[in-house]
TIDREN-97536 format. One record per residue (C-alpha): residue in one letter; x, y, z; residue number from 1. Coordinates in steps of 0.25 Angstrom, whole numbers, plus 5000, padded with zeros to 4 digits. Layout:
residues N
(site "a" (X Y Z) NUM)
...
//
This chain:
residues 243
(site "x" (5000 5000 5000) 1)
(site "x" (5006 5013 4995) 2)
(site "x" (5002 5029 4999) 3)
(site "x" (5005 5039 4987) 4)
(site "x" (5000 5051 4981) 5)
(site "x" (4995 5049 4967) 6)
(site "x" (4991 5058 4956) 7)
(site "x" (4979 5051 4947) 8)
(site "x" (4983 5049 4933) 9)
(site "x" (4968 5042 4926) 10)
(site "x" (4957 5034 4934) 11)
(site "x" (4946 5023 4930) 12)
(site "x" (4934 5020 4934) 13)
(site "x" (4934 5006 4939) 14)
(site "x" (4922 4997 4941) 15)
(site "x" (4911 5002 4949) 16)
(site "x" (4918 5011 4960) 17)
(site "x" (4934 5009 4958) 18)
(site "x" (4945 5018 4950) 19)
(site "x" (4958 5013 4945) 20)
(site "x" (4966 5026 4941) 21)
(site "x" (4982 5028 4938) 22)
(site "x" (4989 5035 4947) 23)
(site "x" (5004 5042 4948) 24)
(site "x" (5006 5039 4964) 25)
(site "x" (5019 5045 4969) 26)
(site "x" (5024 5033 4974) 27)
(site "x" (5022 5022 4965) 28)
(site "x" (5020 5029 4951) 29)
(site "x" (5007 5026 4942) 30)
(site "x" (4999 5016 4947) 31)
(site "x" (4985 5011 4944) 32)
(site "x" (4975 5011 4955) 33)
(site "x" (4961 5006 4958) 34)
(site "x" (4953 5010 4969) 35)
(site "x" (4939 5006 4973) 36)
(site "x" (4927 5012 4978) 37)
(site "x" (4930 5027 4971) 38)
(site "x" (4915 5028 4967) 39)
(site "x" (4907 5027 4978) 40)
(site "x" (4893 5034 4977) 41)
(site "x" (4893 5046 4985) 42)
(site "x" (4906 5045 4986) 43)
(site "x" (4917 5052 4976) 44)
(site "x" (4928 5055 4985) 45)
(site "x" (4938 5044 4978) 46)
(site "x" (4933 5048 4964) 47)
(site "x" (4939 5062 4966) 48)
(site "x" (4950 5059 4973) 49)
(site "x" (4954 5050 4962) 50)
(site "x" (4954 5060 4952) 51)
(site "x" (4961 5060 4937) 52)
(site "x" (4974 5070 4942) 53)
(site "x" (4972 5070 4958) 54)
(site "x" (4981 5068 4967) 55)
(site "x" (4981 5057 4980) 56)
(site "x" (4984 5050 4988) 57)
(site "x" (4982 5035 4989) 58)
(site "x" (4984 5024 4996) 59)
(site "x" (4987 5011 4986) 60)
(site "x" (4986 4995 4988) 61)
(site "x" (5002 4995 4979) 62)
(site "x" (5007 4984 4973) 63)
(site "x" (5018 4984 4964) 64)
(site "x" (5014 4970 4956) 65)
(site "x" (4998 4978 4953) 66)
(site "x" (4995 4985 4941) 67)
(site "x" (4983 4991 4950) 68)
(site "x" (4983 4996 4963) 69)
(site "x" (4972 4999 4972) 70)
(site "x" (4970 5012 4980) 71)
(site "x" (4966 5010 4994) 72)
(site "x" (4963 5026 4995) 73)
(site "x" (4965 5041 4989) 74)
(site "x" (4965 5055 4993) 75)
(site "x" (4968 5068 4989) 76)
(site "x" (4983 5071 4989) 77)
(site "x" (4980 5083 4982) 78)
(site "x" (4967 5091 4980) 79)
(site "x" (4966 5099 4968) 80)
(site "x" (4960 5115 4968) 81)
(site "x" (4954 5114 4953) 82)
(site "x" (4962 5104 4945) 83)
(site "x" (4951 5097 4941) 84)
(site "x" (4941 5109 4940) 85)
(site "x" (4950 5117 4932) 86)
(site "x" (4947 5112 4917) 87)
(site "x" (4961 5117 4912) 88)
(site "x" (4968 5110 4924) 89)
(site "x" (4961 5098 4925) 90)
(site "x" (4965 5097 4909) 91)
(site "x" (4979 5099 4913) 92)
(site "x" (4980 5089 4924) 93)
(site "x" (4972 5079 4913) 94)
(site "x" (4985 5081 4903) 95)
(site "x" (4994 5080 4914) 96)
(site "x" (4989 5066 4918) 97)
(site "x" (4988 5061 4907) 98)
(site "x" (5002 5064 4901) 99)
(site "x" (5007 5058 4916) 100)
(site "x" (5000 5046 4916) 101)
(site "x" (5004 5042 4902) 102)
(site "x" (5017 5045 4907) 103)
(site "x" (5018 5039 4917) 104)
(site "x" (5023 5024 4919) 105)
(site "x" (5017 5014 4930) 106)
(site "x" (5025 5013 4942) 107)
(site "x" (5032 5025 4939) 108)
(site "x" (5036 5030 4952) 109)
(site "x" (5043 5046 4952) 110)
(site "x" (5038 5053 4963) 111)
(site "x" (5044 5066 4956) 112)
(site "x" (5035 5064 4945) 113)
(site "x" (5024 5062 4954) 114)
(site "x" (5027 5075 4961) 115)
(site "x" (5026 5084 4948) 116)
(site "x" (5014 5078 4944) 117)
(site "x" (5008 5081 4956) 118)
(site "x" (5014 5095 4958) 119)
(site "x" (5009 5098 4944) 120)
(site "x" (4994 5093 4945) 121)
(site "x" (4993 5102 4957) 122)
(site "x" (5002 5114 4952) 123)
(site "x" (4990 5113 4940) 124)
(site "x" (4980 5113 4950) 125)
(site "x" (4984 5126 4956) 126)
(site "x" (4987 5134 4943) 127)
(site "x" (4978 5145 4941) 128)
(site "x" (4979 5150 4927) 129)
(site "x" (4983 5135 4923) 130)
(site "x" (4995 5136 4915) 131)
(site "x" (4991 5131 4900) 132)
(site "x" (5004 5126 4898) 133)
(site "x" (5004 5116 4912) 134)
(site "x" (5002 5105 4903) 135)
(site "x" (5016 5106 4894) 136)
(site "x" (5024 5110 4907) 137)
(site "x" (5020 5098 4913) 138)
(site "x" (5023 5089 4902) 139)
(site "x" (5039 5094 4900) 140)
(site "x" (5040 5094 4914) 141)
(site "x" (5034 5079 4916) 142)
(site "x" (5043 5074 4905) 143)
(site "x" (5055 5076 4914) 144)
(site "x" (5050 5067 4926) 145)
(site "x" (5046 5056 4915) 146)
(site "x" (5062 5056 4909) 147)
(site "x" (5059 5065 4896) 148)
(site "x" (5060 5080 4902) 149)
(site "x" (5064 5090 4889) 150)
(site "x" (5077 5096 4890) 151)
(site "x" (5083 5108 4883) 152)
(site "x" (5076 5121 4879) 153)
(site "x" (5073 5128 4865) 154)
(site "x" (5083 5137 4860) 155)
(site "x" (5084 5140 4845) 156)
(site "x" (5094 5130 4841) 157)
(site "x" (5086 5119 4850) 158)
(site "x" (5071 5123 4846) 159)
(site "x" (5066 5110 4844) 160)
(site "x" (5060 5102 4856) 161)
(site "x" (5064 5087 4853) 162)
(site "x" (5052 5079 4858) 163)
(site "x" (5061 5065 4856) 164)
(site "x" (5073 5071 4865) 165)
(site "x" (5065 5080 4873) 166)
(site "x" (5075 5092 4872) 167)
(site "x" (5076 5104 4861) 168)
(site "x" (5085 5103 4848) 169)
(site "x" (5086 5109 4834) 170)
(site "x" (5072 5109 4828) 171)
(site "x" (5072 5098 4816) 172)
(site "x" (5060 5099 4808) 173)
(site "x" (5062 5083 4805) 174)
(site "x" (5061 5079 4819) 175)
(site "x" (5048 5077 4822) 176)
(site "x" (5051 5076 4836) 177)
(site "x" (5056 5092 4837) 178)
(site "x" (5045 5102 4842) 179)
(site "x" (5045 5113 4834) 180)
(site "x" (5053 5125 4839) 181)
(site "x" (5039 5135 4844) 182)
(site "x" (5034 5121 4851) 183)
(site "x" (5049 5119 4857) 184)
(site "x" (5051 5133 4863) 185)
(site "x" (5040 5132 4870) 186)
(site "x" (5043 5118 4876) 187)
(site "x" (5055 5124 4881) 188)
(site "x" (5048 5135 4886) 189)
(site "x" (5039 5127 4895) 190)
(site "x" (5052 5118 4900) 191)
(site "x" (5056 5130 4906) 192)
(site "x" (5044 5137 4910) 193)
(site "x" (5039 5130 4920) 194)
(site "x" (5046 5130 4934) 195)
(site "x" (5048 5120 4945) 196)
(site "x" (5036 5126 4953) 197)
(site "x" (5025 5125 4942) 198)
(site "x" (5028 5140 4940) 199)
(site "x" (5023 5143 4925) 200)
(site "x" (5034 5152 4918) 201)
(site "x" (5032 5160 4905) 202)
(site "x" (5026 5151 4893) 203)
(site "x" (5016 5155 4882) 204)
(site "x" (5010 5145 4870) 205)
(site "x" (5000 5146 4863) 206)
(site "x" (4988 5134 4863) 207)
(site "x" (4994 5129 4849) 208)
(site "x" (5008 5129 4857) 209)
(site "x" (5002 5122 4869) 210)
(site "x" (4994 5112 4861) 211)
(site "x" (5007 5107 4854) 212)
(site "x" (5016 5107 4865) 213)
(site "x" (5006 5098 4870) 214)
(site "x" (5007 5088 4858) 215)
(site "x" (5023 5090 4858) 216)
(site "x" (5024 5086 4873) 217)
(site "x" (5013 5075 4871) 218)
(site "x" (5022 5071 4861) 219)
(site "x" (5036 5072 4868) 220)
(site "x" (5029 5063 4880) 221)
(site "x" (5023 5053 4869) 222)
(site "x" (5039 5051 4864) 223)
(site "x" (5045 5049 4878) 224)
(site "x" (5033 5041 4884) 225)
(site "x" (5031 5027 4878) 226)
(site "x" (5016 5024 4875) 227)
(site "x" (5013 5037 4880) 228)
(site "x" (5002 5039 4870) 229)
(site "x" (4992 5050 4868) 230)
(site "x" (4986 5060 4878) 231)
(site "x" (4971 5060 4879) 232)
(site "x" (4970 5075 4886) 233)
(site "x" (4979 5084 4878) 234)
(site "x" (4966 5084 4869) 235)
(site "x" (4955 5087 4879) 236)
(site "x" (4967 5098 4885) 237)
(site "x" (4968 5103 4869) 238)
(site "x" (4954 5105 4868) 239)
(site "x" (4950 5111 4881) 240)
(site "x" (4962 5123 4882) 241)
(site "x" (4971 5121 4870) 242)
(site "x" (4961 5127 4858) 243)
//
């Protein structure tokens, strides 16, 4: 039996009353959970706490030789102001567990990586304006805990962000793998524009420019990340504040 904080990544509904949901614990990495009696009448408490994106605490019947593992309890680790009421936020935090969980490998255990997932689902949640570009900051600064993190930055000679070597070269027209050089810049702009605290620093896009940093990062993830796949909400994101 293990104690551990866990931020919910998807959930099922199972049989009558039960849930099985993935969730990246702090201690033991992603795992697959079930627990029963979460939809009792008259009683909702276990539904919401269990949450798409929340944060808990649990206590879990662990085994390493189990492929599912059952919850004994949940509570809130971490209550939310608006993240779930905010349309744009909740749209965020969507993307940004989504593009974890495909991630994200079983039994991958990085208590760091765990931390910034955490710390960045709450920093969202107490934004106010959220920043549009949240999503893109994330995405370059999650590639460095999964062993891809960009290097370099754009300068003239090197204007071309190399999605294959994750760094800035030469800009070849040939490579289909090089951004081009407007797209580049602004890569390495974001790099460098979003501190340790969360603190946004000076960046400006267009919704075409964010729209295709969006498809170039989903692509730079899809090349590092074996069967990574396609993401479902950068679609629902596009169509709700990307027009």
């Amino acid at each position: 039996m293990i104690s551990t904080r866990g931020i919910v990544f998807r959930t099922l509904r199972y049989k009558e009353s039960s849930l099985i949901i993935d969730v990246f614990t702090e201690s033991h990495g992603l795992l697959s959970c079930i627990i029963n009696g979460v939809f009792k009448k008259g009683d909702q408490r276990l539904a919401s706490v269990l949450g798409t994106g929340n944060i808990i605490q649990m206590v879990i019947y662990y085994s390493e030789h189990k492929t599912l593992h059952r919850i004994k309890e949940a509570q809130f680790a971490y209550v939310y102001r608006n993240l779930h009421q905010k349309l744009h936020k909740s749209a965020l935090s969507l993307l940004m567990l989504e593009i974890s969980r495909k991630s994200i490998r079983e039994h991958m255990v990085n208590r760091d990586l765990y931390s910034f997932l955490q710390r960045c689902l709450i920093l969202l949640d107490n934004q106010e304006p959220v920043d549009k570009d949240f999503h893109l900051k994330f995405m370059l600064k999650l590639a460095g805990y999964l062993g891809f993190q960009p290097g370099g930055r754009w300068s003239e000679h090197e204007n071309a962000f190399d999605l294959l070597n994750g760094c800035f070269v030469a800009h070849d027209l040939r490579d289909h793998h090089h951004a081009d050089p407007e797209s580049s810049k602004l890569i390495s702009q974001l790099m460098t524009g979003w501190d340790d605290e969360g603190q946004v620093l000076k960046f400006q896009c267009s919704p075409a420019q964010r729209r295709h940093l969006l498809d170039l990062l989903t692509r730079y993830y899809a090349i590092h990340i074996e069967n990574f796949g396609t993401l479902q909400s950068p679609a629902v994101y596009r169509s709700m504040f990307l027009q």
